[in-house]
C-alpha positions in Angstrom: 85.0 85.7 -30.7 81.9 88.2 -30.2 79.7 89.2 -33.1 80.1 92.7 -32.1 83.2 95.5 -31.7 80.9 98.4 -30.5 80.1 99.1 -27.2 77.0 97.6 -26.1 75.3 100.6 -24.8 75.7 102.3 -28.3 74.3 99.2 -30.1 71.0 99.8 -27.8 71.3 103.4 -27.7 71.2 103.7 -24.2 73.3 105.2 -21.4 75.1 103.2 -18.9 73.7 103.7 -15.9 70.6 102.4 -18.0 68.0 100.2 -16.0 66.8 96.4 -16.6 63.9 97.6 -17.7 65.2 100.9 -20.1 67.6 97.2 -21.8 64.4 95.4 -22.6 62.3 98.5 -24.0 65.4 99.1 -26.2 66.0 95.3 -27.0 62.6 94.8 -28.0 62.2 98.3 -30.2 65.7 97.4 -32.2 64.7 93.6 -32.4 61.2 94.5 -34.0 63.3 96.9 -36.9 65.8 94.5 -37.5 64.4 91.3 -37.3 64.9 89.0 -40.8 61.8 87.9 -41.6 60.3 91.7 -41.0 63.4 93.6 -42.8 64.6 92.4 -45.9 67.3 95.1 -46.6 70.8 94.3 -46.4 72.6 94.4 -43.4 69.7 93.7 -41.2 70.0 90.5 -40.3 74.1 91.8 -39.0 72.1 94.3 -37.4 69.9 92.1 -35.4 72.5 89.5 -34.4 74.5 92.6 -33.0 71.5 93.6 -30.9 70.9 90.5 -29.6 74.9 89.8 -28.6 74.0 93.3 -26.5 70.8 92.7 -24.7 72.2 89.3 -23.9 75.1 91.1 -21.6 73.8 93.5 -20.7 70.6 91.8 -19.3 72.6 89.8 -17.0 73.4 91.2 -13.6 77.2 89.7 -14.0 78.1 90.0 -17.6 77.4 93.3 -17.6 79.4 93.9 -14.5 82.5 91.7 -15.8 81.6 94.3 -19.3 81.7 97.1 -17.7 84.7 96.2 -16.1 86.8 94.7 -18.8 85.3 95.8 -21.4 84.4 92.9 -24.8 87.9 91.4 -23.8 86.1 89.3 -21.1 82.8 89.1 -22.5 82.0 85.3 -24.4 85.5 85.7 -25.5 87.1 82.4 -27.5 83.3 81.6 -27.2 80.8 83.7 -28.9 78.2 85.2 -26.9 75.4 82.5 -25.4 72.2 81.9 -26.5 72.1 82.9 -30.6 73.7 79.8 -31.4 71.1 77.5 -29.1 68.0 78.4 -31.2 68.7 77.2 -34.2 67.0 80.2 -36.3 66.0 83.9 -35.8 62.1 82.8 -35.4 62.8 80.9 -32.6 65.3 83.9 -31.2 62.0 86.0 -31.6 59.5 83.3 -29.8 62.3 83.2 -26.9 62.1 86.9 -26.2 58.6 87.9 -27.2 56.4 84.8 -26.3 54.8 84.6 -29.9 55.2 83.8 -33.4 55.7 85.9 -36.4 54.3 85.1 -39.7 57.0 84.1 -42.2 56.3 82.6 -45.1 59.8 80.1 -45.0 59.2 78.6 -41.1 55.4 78.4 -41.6 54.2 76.0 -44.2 50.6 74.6 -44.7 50.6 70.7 -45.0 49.8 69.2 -48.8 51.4 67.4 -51.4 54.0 64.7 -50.4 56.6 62.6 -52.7 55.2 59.2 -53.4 57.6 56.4 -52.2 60.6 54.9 -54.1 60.0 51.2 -55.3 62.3 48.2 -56.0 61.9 45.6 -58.7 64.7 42.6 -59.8 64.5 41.1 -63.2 66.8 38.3 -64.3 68.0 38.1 -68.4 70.4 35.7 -69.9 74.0 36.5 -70.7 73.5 37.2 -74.2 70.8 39.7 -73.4 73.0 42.0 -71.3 76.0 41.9 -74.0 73.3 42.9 -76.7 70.8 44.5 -74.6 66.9 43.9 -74.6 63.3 45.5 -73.1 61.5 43.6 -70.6 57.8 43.8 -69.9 57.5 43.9 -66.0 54.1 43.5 -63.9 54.4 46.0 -60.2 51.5 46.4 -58.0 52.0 50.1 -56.4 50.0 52.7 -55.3 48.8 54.8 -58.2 46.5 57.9 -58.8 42.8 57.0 -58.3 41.1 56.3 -61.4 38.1 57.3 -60.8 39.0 61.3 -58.9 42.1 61.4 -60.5 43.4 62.3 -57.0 41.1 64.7 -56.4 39.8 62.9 -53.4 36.0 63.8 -54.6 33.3 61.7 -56.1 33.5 62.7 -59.5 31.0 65.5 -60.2 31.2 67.2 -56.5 33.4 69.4 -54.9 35.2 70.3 -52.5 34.1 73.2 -50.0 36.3 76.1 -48.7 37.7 75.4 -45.0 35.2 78.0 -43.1 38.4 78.0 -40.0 41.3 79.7 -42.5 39.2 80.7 -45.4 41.3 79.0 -47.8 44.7 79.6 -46.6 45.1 76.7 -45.1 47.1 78.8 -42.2 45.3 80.0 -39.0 46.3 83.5 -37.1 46.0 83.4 -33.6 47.4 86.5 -30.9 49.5 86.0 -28.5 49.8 88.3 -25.5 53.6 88.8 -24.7 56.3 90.1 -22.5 56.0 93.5 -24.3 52.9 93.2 -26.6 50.9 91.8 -28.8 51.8 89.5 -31.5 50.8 87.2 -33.7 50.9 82.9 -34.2 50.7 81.6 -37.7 49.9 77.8 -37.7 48.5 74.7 -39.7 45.1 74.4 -40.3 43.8 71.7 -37.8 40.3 71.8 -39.5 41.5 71.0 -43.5 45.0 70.4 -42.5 46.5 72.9 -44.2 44.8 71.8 -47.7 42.5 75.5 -47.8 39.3 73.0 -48.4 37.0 70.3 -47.2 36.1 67.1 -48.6 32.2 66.7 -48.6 31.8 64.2 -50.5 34.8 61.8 -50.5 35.6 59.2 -53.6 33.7 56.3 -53.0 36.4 54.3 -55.3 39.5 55.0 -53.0 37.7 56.5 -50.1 38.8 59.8 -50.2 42.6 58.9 -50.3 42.5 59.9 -54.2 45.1 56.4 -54.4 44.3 53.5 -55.2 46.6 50.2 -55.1 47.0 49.0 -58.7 48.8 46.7 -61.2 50.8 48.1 -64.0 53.1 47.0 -67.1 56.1 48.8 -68.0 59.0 48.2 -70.3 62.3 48.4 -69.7 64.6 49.1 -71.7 68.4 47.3 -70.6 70.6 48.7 -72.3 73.9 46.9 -74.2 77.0 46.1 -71.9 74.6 46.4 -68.6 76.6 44.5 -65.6 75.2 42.3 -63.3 73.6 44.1 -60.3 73.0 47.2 -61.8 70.2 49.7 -61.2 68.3 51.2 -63.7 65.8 54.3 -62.9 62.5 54.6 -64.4 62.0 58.5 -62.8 57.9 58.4 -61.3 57.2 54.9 -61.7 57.2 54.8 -58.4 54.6 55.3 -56.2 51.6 58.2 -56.9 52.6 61.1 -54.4 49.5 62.3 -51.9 47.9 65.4 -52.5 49.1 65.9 -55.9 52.7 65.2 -54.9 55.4 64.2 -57.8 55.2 60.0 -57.4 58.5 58.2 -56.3 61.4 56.3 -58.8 61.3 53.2 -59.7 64.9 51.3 -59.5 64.9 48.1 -61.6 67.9 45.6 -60.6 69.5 43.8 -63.5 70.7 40.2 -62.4 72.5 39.2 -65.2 72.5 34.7 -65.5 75.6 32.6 -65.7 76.6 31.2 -69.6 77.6 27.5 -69.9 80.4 28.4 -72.1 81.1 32.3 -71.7 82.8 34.5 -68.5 82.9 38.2 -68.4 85.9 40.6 -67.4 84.3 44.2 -67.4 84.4 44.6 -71.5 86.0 41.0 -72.5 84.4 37.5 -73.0 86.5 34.7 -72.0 86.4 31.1 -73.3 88.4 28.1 -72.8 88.4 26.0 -75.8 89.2 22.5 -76.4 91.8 21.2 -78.8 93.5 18.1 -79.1 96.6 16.7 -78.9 97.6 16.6 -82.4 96.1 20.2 -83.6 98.4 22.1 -80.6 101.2 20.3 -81.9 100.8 20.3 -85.6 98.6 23.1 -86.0 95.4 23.6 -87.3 92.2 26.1 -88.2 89.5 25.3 -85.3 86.0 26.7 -84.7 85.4 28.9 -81.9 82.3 29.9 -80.7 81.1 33.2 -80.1 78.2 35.0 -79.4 77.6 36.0 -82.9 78.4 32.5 -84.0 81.4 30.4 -84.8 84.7 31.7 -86.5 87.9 30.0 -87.6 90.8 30.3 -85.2 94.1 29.8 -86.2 95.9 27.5 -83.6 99.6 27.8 -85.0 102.3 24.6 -84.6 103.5 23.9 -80.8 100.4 25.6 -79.1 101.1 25.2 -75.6 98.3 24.5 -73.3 96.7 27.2 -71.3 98.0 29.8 -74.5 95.5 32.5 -74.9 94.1 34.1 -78.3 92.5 37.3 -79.0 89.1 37.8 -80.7 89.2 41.6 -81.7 85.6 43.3 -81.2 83.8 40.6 -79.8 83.3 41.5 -76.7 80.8 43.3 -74.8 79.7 47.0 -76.0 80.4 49.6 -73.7 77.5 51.4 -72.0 78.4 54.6 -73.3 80.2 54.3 -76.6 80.6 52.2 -79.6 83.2 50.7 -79.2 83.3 46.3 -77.9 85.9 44.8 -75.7 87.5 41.6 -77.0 87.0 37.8 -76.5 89.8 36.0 -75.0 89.9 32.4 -76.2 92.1 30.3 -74.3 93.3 26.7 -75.5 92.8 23.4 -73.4 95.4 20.4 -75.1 93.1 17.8 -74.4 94.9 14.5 -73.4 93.6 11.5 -73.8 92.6 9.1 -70.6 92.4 5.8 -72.3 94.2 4.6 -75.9 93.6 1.4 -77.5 96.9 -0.9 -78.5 97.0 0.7 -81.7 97.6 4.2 -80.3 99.8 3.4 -77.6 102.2 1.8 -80.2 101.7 5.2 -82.2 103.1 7.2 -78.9 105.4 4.9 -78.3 107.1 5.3 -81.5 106.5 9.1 -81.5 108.4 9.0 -77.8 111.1 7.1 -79.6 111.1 9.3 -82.4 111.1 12.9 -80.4 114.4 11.7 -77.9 115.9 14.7 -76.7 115.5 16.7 -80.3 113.0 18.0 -82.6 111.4 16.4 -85.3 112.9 16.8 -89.1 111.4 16.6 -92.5 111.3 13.1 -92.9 109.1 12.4 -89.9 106.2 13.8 -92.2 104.6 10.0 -93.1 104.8 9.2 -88.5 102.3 12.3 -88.4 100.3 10.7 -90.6 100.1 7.7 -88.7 99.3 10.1 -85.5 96.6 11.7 -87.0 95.1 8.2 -88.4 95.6 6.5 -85.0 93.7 9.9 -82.9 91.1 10.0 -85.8 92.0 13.6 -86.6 90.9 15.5 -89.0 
């Protein structure tokens, strides 16, 4: 679909039987008033793509012939007209059609201050530590701000001199003779590039580079519930930025160790926990360990191996809120691998006892003898 629904000749201002040359002195006059970066009023920057779409038919021999023919119904139809699209901005429209540059203060821009680099650094902290949290004392080497210039690039107690080439600016004017005038190229400064001023006498600590590669100690702070692998941003601890440039991040990877005893499920703590024999069947009050220390566990009559009990609260803390996830404490019956004579006549009786029924009430004085013969408490 075209940009334009006027007729072409009335978007130039010019008659039909106009010549190549009376297109061009129109084009040029239109393109000059309506060009963005030289008018700023609404509806310019309409105006000028609708000029263009014009001078681009009716500057070639055919397309103006199938246009004057057919009208904009054959004309870039389904298509848009050629050549806008292919520049990529209206500066480069302008350099296309009138050889040169003009000055705007968004495509031209003097060279300076640059973001300093990103760094990466892993620590390693025990289980404990991530489920409670902890601050670290890390050593990076980086490139920091010059102590001596404090990035100013000069020997302290000189300075630098204005760049006689741009006068400060750090931009250069050149003119540029075109198609139909004169206009104007604004570039880099090659001589101070782009900085407005020289360096005479250059830091004799970093050599002028006003950085400096340095060691530095910072603390961390991980926070409680942190997960293995996570990232943790410490904003411009990265590295010092050039020409006064904001320095980079620093992203601190958390590798969290293994426990011995402990397993984590996002928010819970598991534990398998040893009992024997006697306390799943009887029942008993055990220890279990936590990471705040043991607590009694009730292990009720019949516990069946692999049976799971829940520690409310003491779990892991949740990045973002008070509340702790659980632990999850599940029961191992322990058999035993070798029994002396006296306990294998114990389970014997006890297998002669238990048949195809439960025990009864007067079986009380064989437990007993079970929990004498597996040294129970």
């Amino acid at each position: 679909m075209t940009t334009s629904k006027r007729d072409y000749y009335e978007v130039l201002g010019i008659p039909k039987n106009a010549s190549e040359e009376d297109v061009k002195k129109a084009f040029r006059k239109l393109a000059l008033e309506y060009h963005p970066d030289r008018n700023k009023e609404e509806g310019a920057e309409d105006r000028f793509k609708e000029v263009n779409e014009a001078y681009q038919v009716l500057s070639n021999q055919k397309k103006r012939a199938d246009y004057d023919r057919f009208g904009h119904a054959n004309v870039g139809a389904g298509r848009g007209f050629e050549g806008f699209d292919n520049f990529g901005g209206f500066g480069d429209i302008f350099d296309a059609f009138f050889g040169g540059g003009v000055e705007s203060g968004t495509r031209q821009r003097a060279g300076g201050a640059k973001r300093g680099a990103d760094l990466q650094y892993s620590i390693a902290i025990e289980f404990e530590e991530a489920v409670f949290g902890v601050e670290k004392e890390i050593e990076i080497d980086r490139v920091d701000v010059c102590a001596a210039c404090q990035g100013a690039r000069s020997e302290p107690g000189s300075n630098p001199t204005m760049c006689a080439d741009c006068r400060g600016s750090g931009k250069v004017r050149r003119s540029h003779q075109g198609l139909f005038g004169q206009f104007y190229q604004v570039s880099t400064c090659n001589a101070c590039q782009g900085e407005g001023s020289l360096i005479t006498e250059p830091c004799k600590r970093c050599n002028g580079a006003g950085r400096e590669r340095r060691t530095r100690k910072l603390v961390v702070a991980v926070p409680a519930g942190i997960e293995d692998s996570t990232q943790i941003r410490l904003s411009r601890e990265g590295e010092a930025g050039s020409s006064g440039g904001r320095p980079g991040d620093l992203y601190v990877v958390v590798r969290v160790r293994e426990h011995e005893m402990f397993e984590r499920s996002g928010s819970d703590i598991h534990l398998t926990l040893p009992i024997n024999v006697f306390q799943a069947t009887l029942g008993a009050t055990v220890q279990a360990p936590t990471l705040e220390g043991e607590v009694e566990l009730e292990v009720p009559a019949g516990t069946q191996p692999g049976q799971q009990f829940t520690l409310k609260g003491k779990g892991v803390p949740h990045l973002r809120s008070r509340q702790r996830g659980d632990q999850l404490v599940t029961v191992q019956v322990q058999i035993p691998s070798s029994l002396s004579e006296n306990q294998r006549a114990v389970f014997r009786e006890l297998g002669s006892m238990m048949g195809d029924g439960d025990f009864g009430e007067n079986d009380k004085g064989f437990f007993d003898k079970l929990k004498d013969a597996l040294g129970a408490e």
